[in-house]
Each structure stands twice: as C-alpha cells, then as structure tokens.
C-alpha positions as CSV (number, residue, x, y, z in Angstrom):
1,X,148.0,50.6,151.4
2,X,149.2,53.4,148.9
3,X,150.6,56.7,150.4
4,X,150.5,59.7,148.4
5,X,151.7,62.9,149.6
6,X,151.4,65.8,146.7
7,X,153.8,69.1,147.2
8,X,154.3,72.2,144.8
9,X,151.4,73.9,144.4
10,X,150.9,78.1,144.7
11,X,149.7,80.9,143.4
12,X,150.9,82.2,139.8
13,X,150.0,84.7,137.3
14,X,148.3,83.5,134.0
15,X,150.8,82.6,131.7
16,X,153.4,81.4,134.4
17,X,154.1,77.8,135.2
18,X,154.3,75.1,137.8
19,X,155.4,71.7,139.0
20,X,153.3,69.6,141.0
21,X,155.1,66.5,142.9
22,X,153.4,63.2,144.2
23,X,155.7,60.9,146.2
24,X,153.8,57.4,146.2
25,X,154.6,54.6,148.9
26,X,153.4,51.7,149.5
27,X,151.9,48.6,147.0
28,X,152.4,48.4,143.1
29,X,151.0,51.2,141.2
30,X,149.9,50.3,137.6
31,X,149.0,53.9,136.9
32,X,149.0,58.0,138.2
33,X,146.5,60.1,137.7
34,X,146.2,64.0,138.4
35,X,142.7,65.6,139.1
36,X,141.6,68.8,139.9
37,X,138.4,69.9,141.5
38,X,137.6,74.1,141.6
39,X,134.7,75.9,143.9
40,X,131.5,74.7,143.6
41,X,132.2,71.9,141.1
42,X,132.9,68.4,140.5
43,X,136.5,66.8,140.6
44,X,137.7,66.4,136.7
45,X,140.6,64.7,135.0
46,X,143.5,66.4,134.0
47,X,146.2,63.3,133.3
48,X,147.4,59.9,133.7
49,X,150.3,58.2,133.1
50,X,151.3,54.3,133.4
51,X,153.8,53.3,135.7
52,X,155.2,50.9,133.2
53,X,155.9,52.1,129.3
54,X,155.1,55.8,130.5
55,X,151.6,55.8,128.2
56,X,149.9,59.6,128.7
57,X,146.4,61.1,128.3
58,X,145.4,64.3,129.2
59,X,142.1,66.3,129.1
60,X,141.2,68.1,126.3
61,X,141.5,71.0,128.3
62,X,145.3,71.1,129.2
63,X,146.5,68.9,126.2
64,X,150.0,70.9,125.1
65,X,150.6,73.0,128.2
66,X,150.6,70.3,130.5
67,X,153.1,66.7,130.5
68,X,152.9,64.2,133.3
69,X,156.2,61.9,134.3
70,X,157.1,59.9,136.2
71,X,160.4,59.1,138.3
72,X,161.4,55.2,139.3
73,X,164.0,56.4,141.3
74,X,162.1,58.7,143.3
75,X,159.1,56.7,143.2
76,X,157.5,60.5,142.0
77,X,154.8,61.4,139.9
78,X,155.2,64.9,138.4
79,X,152.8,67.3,136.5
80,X,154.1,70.6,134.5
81,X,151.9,72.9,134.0
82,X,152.9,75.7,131.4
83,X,151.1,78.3,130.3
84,X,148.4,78.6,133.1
85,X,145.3,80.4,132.9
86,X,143.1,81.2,135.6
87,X,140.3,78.9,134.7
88,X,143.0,76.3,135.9
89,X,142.5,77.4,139.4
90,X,141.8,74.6,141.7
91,X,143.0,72.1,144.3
92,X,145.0,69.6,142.7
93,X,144.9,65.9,143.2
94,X,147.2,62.5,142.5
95,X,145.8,59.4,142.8
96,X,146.7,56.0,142.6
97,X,145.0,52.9,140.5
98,X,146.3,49.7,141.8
99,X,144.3,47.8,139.0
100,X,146.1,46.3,136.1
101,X,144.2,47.8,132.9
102,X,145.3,47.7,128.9
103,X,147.6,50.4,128.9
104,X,145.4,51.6,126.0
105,X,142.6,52.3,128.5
106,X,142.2,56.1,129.2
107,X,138.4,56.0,128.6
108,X,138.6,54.3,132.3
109,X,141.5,56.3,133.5
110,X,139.9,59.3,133.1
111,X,137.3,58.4,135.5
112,X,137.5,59.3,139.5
113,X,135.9,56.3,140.4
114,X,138.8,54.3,138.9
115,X,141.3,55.2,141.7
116,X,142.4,53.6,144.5
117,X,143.6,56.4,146.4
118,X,144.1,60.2,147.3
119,X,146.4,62.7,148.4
120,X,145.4,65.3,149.9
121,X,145.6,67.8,147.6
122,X,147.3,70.6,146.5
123,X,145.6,74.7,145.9
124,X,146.6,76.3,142.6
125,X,145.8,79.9,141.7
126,X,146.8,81.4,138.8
127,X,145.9,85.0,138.6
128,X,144.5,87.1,135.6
C-alpha cells in the first residue's frame, strides 16, 4: 500500500505562483505523477518525474512554468507552478506508479490509468 497525502494548494491571482507537496509512504515508488482535473472535464496530465535519475515530462500545456522534484529525504514530491493562469484552475492530484517502466517512457506516464494510486487532491484557483 502507497499513502499519499498532497498539501499546498489555494487560490492565487493569474500570474502568481504555487507549491504543491505530496508526502508518499508506504512501498517503492518508481515514479510521481501530478494530474489535474477542472469542472466538467476529464483528469489530464500535468507532470511526472522518476524516483530514481529524476527524468521529467510535462504537458505541453505547463512546459516552462511548471518543474516537478522530488525530495529523498522527505520522501516528497513537489510541483511549482509559476506563472499561473486561470485556465490552470482545478483540483490537483499526485499519484503513485509502482511499476518499473524505461525511464524513457512518458508516452505511458502520461496516462491516468498508469497509476497505482491517489491522493486526495488538492483545489487551485487562480483568478483573472
């Protein structure tokens, strides 16, 4: 079993930033994802990262104004998000893959169906 527990969302005004948290427990990860999922639509990617070697790949749509890292000693997955517009409003979302993939392998990382498990989510509002 993997616990995830996410912290640090809010509301901010475009243009502002944030820092999202996920403290993970439990079994070995192999990799950290972030997802969001706004009103009335379906949950989308926003970032991975691999627990080992630190390999990245974020969505198109916050590639430059978002960076994902990760902590060993706090056993913490992080996202900063600069920049924000209001079309980033959403709940936010880490999860867990406990699957051992080519680090190479965002195509599959990208996907929801591809993780393990949730937290259990965080709201974000940026403002216009």
């Amino acid at each position: 079993q993997v616990q995830l527990v996410e912290s640090g969302g809010g509301l901010v005004q475009a243009g502002g930033s944030l820092r999202l948290s996920c403290a993970a427990s439990g079994r070995t990860l192999y990799a950290m994802g972030w997802f969001r999922q706004a009103p009335g639509k379906e949950r989308e990617f926003v970032a991975t990262i691999t627990w080992s070697g630190g390999y990245t790949y974020y969505a198109d749509s916050v590639k430059g104004r978002f960076t994902i890292s990760r902590d060993y000693v706090k056993n913490t997955v992080n996202l900063q998000m600069n920049s924000l517009k209001p079309e980033d409003t959403a709940v936010y979302y880490c999860a867990a893959d406990t699957v051992q993939r080519h680090y190479s392998d965002y195509v599959t990382r990208s996907k929801v169906t591809s993780y393990d498990y949730w937290g259990q989510g965080t709201q974000v509002t940026v403002s216009s």
